[in-house]
Every structure is written in C-alpha cells, then in structure tokens.
N, C-alpha and C positions, 0 to 999 in steps of 0.2 A: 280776816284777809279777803280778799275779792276773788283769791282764789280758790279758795274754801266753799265762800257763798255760789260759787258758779259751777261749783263741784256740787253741792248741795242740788242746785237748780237743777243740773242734768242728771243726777241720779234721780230726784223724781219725774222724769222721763218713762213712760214705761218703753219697752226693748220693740214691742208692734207699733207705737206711733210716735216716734224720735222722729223730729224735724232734722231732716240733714244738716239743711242752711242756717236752724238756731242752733244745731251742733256749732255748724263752722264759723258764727259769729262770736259764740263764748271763746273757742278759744281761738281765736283772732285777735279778742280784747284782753286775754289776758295775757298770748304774749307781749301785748306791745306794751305793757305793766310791770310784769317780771317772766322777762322771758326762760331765765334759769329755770327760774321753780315753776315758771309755768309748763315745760319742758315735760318736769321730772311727774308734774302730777297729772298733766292729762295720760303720759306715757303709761303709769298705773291703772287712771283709769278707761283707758283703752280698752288694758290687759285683762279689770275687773268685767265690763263688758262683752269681752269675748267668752270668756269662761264662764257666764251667765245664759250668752247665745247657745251654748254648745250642752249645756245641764239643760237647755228648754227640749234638747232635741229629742224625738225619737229614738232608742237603741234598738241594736238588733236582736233578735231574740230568735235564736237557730230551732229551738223547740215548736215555734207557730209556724217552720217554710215545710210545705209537701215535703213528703218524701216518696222518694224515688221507688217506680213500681221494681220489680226484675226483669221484666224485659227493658228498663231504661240502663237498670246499671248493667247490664249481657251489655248494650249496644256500645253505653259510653267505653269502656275495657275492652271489648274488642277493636275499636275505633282508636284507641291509645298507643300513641308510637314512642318510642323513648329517643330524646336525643342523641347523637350518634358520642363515640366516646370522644373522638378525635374528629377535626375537618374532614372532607374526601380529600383522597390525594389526586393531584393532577394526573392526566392518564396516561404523559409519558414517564411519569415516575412507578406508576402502576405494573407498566412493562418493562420499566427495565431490571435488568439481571444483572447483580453483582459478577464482575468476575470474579477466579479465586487464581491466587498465585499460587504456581507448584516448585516455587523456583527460592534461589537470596535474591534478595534486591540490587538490583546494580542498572546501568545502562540498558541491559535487556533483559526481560524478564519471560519464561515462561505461563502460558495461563492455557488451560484446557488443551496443553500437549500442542500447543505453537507458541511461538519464539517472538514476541512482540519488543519494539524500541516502548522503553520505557519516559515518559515524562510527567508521572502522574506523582513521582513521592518525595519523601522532603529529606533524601539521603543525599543532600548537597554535597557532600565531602563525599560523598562514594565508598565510606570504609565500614559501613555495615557488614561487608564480604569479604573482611578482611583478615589476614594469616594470623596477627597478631591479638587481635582480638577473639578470633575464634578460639587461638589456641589459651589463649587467658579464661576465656569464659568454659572450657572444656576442665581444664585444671579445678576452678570454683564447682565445678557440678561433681568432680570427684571427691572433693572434700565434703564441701556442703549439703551434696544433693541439691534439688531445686527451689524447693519453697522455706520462705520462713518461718511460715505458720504463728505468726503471732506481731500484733505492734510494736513499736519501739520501745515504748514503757511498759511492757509486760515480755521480756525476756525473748524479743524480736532486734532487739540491736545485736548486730553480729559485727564481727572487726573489721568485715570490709565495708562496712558502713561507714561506720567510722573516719578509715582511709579515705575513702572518696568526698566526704566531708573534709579532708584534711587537703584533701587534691584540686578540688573547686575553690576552696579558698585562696589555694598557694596561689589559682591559676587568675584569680581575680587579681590577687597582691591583698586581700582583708585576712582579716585575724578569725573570722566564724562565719560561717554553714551550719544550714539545716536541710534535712535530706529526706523529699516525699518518696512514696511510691508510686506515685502517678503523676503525671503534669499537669494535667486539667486542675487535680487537686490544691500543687502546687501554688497554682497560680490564685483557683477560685478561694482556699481556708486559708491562705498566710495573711489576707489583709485586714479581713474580720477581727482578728483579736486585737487589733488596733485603731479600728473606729468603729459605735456603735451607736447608737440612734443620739440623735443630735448634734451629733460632728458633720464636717462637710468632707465631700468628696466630688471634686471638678474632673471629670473624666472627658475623656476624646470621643464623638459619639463616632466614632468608626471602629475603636475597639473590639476586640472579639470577644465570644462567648463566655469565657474562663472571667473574663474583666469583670463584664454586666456581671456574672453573678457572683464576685466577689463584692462588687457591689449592691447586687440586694441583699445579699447575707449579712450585711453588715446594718443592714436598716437606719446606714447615715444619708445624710440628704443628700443628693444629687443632683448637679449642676455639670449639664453635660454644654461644651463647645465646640464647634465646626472642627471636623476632620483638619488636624496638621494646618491648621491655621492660627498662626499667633496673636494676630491681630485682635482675631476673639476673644481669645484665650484671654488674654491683659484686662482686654474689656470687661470680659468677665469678671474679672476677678479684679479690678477696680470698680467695678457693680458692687458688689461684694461687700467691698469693703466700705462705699460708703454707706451701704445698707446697715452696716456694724457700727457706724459714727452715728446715723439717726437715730440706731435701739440705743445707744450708750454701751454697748460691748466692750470691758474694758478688759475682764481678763481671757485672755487667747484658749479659741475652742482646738482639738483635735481636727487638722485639716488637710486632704493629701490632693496633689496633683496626679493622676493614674495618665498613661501612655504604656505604648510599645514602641520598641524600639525600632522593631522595622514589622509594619502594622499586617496581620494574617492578609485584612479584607481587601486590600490594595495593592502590597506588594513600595508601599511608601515606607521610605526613612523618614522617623519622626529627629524633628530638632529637635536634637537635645539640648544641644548645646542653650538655647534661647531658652526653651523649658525651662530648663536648671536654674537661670538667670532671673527669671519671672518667680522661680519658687522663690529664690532667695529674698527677692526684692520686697515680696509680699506676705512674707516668714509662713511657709507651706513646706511641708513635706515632702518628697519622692517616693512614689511608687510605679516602678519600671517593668514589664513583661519582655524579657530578651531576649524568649522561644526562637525567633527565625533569624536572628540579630547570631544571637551565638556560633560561632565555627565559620562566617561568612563574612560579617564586617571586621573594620581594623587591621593591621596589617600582620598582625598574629591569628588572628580570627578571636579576638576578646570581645567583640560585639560591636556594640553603639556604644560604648563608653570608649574604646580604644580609637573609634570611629571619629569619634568629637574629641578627643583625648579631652577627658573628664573624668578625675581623679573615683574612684567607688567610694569615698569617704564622702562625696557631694550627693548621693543616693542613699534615703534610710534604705530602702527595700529595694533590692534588686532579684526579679526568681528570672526563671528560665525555664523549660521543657526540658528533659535530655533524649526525649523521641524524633530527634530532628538532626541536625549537623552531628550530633554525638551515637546516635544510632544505639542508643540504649531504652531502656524504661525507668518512668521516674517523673520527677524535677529537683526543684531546690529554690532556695531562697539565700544571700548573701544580706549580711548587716551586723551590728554591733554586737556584743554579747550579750548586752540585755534586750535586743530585737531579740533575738536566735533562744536563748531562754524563755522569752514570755512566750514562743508558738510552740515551743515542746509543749508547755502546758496549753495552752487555748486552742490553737488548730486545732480544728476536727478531722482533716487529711491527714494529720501525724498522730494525731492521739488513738484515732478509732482504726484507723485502717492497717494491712498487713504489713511487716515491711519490704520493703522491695527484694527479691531474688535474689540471693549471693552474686550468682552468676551476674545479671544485669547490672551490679554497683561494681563487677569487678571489671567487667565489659566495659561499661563509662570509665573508667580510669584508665585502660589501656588507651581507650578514645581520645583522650583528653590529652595522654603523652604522643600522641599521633597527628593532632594538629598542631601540639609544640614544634615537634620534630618535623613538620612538613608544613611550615606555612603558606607554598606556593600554593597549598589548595584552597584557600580563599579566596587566594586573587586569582587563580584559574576559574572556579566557579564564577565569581563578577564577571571576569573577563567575556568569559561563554554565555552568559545573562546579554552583559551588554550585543554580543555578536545577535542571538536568539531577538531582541529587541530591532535589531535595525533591519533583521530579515526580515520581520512583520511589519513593516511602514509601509502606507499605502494601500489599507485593506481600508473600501469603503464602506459608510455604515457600521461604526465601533470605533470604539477607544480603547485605549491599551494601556491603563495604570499601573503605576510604580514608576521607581526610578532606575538607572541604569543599572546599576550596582545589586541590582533585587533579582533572586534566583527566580521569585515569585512573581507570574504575572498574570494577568485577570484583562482578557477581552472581551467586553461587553457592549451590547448594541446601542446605536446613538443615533436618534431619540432611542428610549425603550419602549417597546410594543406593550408593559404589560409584564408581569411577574412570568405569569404561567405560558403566555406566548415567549417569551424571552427564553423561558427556560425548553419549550420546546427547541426551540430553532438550535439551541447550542445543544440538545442533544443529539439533534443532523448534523451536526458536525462532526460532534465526537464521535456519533457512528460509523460518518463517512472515513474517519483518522482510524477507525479501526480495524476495516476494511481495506486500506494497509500497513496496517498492522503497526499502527503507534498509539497507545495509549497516552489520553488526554484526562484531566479532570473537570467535568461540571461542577462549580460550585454552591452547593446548596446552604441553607439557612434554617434552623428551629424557630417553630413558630411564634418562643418567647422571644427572643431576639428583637432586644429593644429597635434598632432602628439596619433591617438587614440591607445590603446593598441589591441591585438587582444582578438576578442569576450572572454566570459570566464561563466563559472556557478559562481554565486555570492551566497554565503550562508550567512546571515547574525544572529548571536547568538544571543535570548536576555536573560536576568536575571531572566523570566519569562520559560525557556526552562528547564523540568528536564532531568537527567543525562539520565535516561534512553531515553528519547528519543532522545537525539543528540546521542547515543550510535545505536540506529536502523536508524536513518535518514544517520548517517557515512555507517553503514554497506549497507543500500539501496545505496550511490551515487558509492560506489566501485563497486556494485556490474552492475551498471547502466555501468558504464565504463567498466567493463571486460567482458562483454557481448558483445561489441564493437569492441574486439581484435583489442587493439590500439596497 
C-alpha cells in the first residue's frame, strides 16, 4: 500500500535531519489516497516519533547536581515562610466584637447590661419567650434531663422524637418525618443519599450554604441557573435535555430541581408554583429547603407550599430548619416512607450524630401547636415586613432585595464598591444603629461559597416588633446611609 511505502520512507528519516516539508508532502499525498487509514497511521506514527524524541533525551540525574554547602541550607530555611492557614481577614472583621446576649430573644434583647431593640434574629413568630413553651420544655428537662447522648439508631431515639415526627407530619397533611438534630444538617445529609456521582442536580445559584454542600456531598453534577429566574431554569433544562437526545440517554438518570422556598440570600420567594410545573414537565424531582418559608408564608404559616397552595405529595423532599419561626433546635425532612426510610440508613446527620434534646423536640411541638392555634402571627409578621419595606424606600445608593411578604431583608450598595469596601461601609452603619441601640445584622459569606452575594445590612422583622418602632429603626438606617453620601 502507499501508505506502508511512505511509512517505510519516513521512518528511514533520521529524527536530526527530517525534512519538515517532505514530512508534510507524504502525508499530504496520502491523505488525499485514503484519508481514513491515512489518518490512523500517520497518527501512530506521530506518537512512534515522539516517544523516540523524548528516549534521545537527556535524564536528569539528581546524583551529578552540587550539593548544597550548610550555610546555603541555614539561609534557604531561614528564608522559608509557610503559607498562611487561612486568607487575612478584612480589618474591619478583625475588630469587630461579637456581642453576647444576656437576655430570651424577643423584640428587645439585653447584651452587656443595655436593653437594645432587636432586629438581628430569625424569631419571626416571637414565641421563642414564650409560657407555653417554656413551660413544656421545663417538664422535658425533669423527665428526660438534657441530653441524649446517643444517635437514633443506637438507642438515642427517645418518644418525643417520635411525637414530633408525628407532629411535623400531621402539620404538613404527609404520612412521614424524619427528625435531625441540627438544620444545617438537615438540609446539607438528607439529599446525598439520593443522588451520587452521575446523577444531575439543577440548583438555584442563589441558594445558601446547607444547599451547595448538599450538593457537593453528593458528587452529582451540577447545573446551576440564575437566581429565581425561570426563564433559565427551562432553558436549562431544555439544554439538557437535548444534550440527552444527542448521547442517546434512553433510560432516566437520578435528577432533582434544589430551591428554597423563601431563599436565605435575598429575602426572595421562589416560584414554586412554576418550579413544580417545569419539574413535572421535564420528569425531575423536588427538592425544597423551607427553613424561612416555615411559620411565615401561607395563611396558616405552612410555608411555600400553603403559599402556592401546592399539594406536599407534588414535593419528593421537602426539609426545613426548626431554628427559625419554630424557635427550637433541629430540622427534618418531610416525604414518602420509602424517602424517610432510605435517610434513616444513609444520612450522615441522622445516622452519626446526637439526637436532638428531649427538651428542644418537645419545645418544637408546643411551637408547632402555637402557630396552629395563632395564625395571625404570620400574617402579622408579613404585615410588619411589608410596613419595614416601605419605611426604607428612597435610601440612595442600595437596593433592598426580597419581596414584601419576606421578614428578611438584605440592603446592599449599588454599584458595589468591592467585597471588603462593601462590607466595611455596612459595618458603619451597623455601628452607627448601635449607637442607638438597635441591633442590625451584616451579612457575611464562607469562603467556599460557591457564588456569595455582596456583603449587605440584613434586617430582620418579627411579629413581636411594634409599628412605631420599625417606623424609627427605618428612619435611623436612611438616615445612617445619607450620612455616607453614597
């Protein structure tokens, strides 16, 4: 064959005087011969070529290099700095001083023996301080004492776990619960056991922290879409899918839609309702975080599902915090019984960790019959959101994300200066709010944090907050920024 012969010719080449240009004429003429196999065999011998360059070469040989007197090796180790463990912290995070609270939480809080208005925590319903709770969780400490001391599957389930799994459930309207001890946990080990490397996962990139690392724990791929934008979303996931008609994907991988319901970083209600519609459309899963969503939306406080009236049977996985509207410790997760069974065994938040304190599971359930029995504190809280919102209109330089209905809300500079100038300037502020004596939150970000928003003042409402004073705390934070001449 001529491709043979030509082969033949340029291996007697030697590797120091190879014509380039009669290189690039043989095979010139042999693809235009048989381009296929001419392809396949110059690509060989390329590869025989190169591996012949690379055998001519010199190795190194650490035996033949100087070695180093003692005063070189003194200099080089003295001269040796080790990377630092962590980045520097910015310098106004450097100086500032947590405060400590001496007080419950409510409306106003004590902190270093003065009486501050509180708008820094996430006691939207205000019944953290409350008779009935206390006096439930005082009862649990005399039976149980405090701690469990032990997981759920190793003789850490105690009956008012149980109960409060029984109670979460009734209060969704599902047949099963699963009950963390932490919500972080909650959120970040209940998705894991249900997708793992090679499944997909289309996440919101505005999502918070517990989300992201739900999702890298799960080392499924991710496909993240524009914040509370559906337009993307679809797009997305019409991407997607014809990506799965060009591989030939015929049979259906593991695949979830992740959101919150009413998202940490913004203080935004996600559509759900559209979500829901898009998973179906595209046969996807649910998975919902309804941490701020819970005790606030809907006209019972049942979250974003009651919000969109959107049945829990249209959600595989729905968790929640219960460190927020419910004023307990914890989370959970809400789904099928064979959801709820597979996390007993696979979560690492339920299997490895403590179980949660009698007291605090018995605390959530007094919680839980306390926004049955008092719905207007929902809609009081929105209500006071909304008011707290329209006091703050017309502070130049900023923007004020979320929607009305969101206890949470995030004023941040516009344009941004800058992560660490951003977050200076909103620590003069907060300073200046504490100076009289309203506590405000900065809110900050971890470094992994896939895609963090910039710094922002966080004000958060609760049901406990009267008119007049969100009416003076709005006029103090305009008045903290025009000072500023942003």
């Amino acid at each position: 064959m001529a491709t043979q012969a030509t082969m033949a010719s340029a291996a007697a080449l030697s590797l120091d005087n190879l014509n380039i240009q009669t290189f690039l004429n043989l095979v010139l003429r042999d693809l235009e011969r048989e381009p296929r196999l001419a392809v396949s065999v110059w690509a060989m011998g390329l590869t025989i070529f190169y591996l012949l360059y690379l055998l001519s070469r010199k190795s190194y040989d650490p035996k033949q290099q100087r070695r180093l007197t003692k005063h070189e090796e003194e200099t080089l180790i003295s001269e040796w700095r080790p990377l630092p463990l962590t980045p520097a912290l910015p310098e106004s995070l450097r100086k500032r001083k947590a405060p400590i609270v001496e007080s419950a939480v409510g409306a106003y809080v004590a902190v270093e023996g003065k009486r501050y208005l509180n708008f820094s925590s996430t006691n939207f319903l205000d019944i953290a301080n409350s008779r009935e709770i206390k006096d439930a969780a005082l009862k649990a400490v005399d039976k149980y004492g405090v701690g469990s001391c032990g997981p759920r599957g190793f003789y850490g389930s105690i009956d008012v776990h149980l109960h409060l799994e029984a109670a979460i459930a009734k209060f969704y309207g599902v047949d099963h619960c699963i009950l963390y001890s932490d919500g972080f946990a909650a959120i970040s080990t209940s998705l894991p056991p249900f997708a793992k490397k090679g499944d997909l996962l289309v996440v919101d990139e505005g999502a918070n922290f517990a989300i992201q690392s739900a999702a890298n724990l799960s080392r499924a791929n991710i496909v993240w879409f524009k914040h509370n934008d559906m337009k993307d979303l679809e797009a997305k996931l019409q991407e997607i899918k014809k990506k799965d008609e060009r591989k030939g994907v015929k049979k259906p991988y593991p695949r979830f839609i992740v959101v919150e319901g009413l998202y940490q970083y913004t203080g935004e209600i996600c559509n759900l309702k559209q979500v829901v519609a898009l998973a179906q459309q595209y046969k996807y899963r649910m998975y919902v975080d309804d941490s701020l969503a819970l005790g606030v939306l809907g006209k019972t406080g049942r979250g974003s599902l009651e919000h969109w009236n959107i049945p829990a049977t249209e959600i595989d996985l729905l968790c929640a915090a219960l460190d927020n509207s419910v004023a307990a410790v914890g989370g959970f997760c809400v789904g099928t019984k064979h959801a709820v069974d597979h996390q007993r065994l696979s979560a690492s938040g339920y299997c490895f960790s403590a179980s949660a304190p009698p007291y605090c599971s018995t605390a959530a359930i007094a919680a839980l019959s306390l926004i049955d029995e008092k719905p207007q504190l929902s809609s009081s809280v929105r209500q006071k959101a909304a008011r707290m919102r329209k006091g703050l209109d017309g502070i130049k330089g900023v923007t004020i994300s979320g929607d009305q209905a969101s206890p949470v809300i995030h004023i941040r500079l516009s344009p941004s200066r800058g992560a660490d100038k951003d977050l200076e300037i909103m620590e003069r502020v907060a300073q200046q709010l504490i100076s009289n004596m309203v506590l405000v939150h900065v809110s900050q970000y971890v470094p992994a944090d896939h895609r963090p928003p910039a710094p922002s003042l966080k004000v958060m409402v609760s049901a406990a907050h009267a008119d007049g004073d969100i009416d003076s705390t709005a006029d103090m934070i305009k008045f903290a920024f025009g000072s500023l001449r942003l």
